[in-house]
N, C-alpha and C positions, 0 to 999 in steps of 0.2 A: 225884795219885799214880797213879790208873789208865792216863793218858794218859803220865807218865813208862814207867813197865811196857810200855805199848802201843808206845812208840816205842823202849825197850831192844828187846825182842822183836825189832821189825825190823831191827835195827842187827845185831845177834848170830845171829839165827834163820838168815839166808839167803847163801849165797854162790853166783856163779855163775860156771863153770866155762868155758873155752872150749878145747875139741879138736880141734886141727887141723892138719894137716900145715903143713911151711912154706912159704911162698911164693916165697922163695929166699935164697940162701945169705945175705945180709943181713939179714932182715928176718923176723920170727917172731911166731906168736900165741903169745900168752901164759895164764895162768888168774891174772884177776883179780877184786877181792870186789868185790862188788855188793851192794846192798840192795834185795831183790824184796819182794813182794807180791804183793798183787791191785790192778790199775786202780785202783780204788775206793778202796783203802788208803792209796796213793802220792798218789794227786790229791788226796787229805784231807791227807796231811802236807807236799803242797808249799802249800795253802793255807793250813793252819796255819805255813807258812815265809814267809807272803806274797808267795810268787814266783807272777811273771806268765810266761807265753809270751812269749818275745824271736823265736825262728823255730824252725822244722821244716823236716825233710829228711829223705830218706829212703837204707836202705842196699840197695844190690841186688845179685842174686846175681852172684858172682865179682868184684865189684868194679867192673863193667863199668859205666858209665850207660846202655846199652842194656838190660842185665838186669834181670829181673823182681825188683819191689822182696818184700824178705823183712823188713827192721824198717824203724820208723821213729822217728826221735832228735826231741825236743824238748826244745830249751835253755831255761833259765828265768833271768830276773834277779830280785832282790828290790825291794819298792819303792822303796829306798832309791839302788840300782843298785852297790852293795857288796857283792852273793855273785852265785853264780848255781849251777846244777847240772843235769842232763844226766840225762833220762832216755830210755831206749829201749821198745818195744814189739813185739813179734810180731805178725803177720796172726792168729793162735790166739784171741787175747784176755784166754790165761789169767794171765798175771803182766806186772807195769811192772818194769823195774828202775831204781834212780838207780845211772849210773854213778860222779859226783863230786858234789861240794857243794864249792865252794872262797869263799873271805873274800880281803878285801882287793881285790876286783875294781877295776882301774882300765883307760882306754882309751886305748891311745897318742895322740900327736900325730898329726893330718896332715899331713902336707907339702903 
């Protein structure tokens, strides 16, 4: 029960907001939910998910690949290779968020 509660809490407790001008006349940031934490929290409950690190990347300022990196993403699949979910991080330290958590993960054909 405690750990249902612990992970309601994070599911409902945190959204995170994103403020920004647009980038042009097409193309727009948005304010989408996230579930934050602490590091600590999040790496608990992607292991309680059984997800592994699949890769990391990083995002840098203005978008540029010369710019100095400001978060860094790491994608995660489950052992099964059927979910997978996305979290980001700050150079700070202070919170992880997961942006998605999606099912039914499958890998296109190659050509």
């Amino acid at each position: 029960m405690k750990k249902i509660l612990i992970v309601l809490s994070l599911l409902f407790a945190s959204v995170a907001y994103a403020d920004h001008e647009n980038v042009d006349a097409d193309a727009y940031f948005q304010q989408i939910p996230a579930l934050c934490s602490t590091p600590e929290k999040m790496q608990a409950y992607i292991k309680h998910l059984k997800m592994k690190p699949y890769h990391l990347s990083l995002g840098r300022e203005g978008m540029d690949p010369s710019g100095q990196p400001v978060y860094m993403v790491t994608y995660y699949v489950n052992e099964e290779g059927t979910s997978s979910a996305a979290l980001i991080d700050v150079p700070s330290g202070l919170e992880t968020c997961m942006l998605f958590q999606t099912f039914d993960l499958t890998k296109p054909k190659q050509n």
